[in-house]
C-alpha positions in Angstrom: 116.0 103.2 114.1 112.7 101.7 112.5 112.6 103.9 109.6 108.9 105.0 108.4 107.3 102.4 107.5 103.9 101.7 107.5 104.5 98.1 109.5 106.5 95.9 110.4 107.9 91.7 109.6 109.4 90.1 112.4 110.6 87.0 111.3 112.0 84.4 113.9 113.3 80.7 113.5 110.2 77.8 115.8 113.5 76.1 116.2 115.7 78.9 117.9 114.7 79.9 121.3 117.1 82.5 121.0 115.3 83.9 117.7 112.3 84.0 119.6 113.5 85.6 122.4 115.3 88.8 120.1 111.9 89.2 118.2 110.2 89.5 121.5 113.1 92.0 122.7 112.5 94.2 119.3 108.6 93.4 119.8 108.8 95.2 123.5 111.2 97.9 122.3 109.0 98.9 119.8 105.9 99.2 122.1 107.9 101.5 124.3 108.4 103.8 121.0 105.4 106.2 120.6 105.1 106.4 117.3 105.3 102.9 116.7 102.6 102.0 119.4 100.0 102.5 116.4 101.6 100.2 113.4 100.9 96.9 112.4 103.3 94.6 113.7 103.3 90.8 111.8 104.9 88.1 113.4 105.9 85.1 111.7 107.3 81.8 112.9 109.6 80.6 109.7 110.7 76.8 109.6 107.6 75.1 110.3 108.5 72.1 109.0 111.3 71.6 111.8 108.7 69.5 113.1 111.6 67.8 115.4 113.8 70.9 115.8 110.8 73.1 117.2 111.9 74.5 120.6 108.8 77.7 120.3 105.2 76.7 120.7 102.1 78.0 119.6 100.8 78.6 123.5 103.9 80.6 124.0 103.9 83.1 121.2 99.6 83.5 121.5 100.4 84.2 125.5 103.0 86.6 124.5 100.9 88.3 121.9 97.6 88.6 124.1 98.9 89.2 127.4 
């Protein structure tokens, strides 16, 4: 499903709760894949300048990211 990469992008919208909420979905699935458990996984939070849009915050995705 992933392919064989070296890493991964994840790229999710700070003013879609519901992008958030798939990256973390394809963030978890991938943990649960051995051979994925070991790549580098980036990711980004696209349309930071929504500044009035923004529904993700920062604590949210560092919480998620460091459990």
């Amino acid at each position: 499903m992933y392919g064989e990469a070296d890493g991964y992008l994840i790229v999710y919208s700070v003013a879609s709760r519901e992008s958030f909420n798939d990256a973390v979905s394809i963030l978890k699935q991938m943990k649960k894949t051995p051979e994925l458990r070991q790549k580098v996984v980036i990711l980004v939070g696209n349309k930071q300048d929504m500044v009035r849009k923004r529904v993700v915050k920062t604590q949210g995705k560092v919480k998620f990211m460091n459990p």
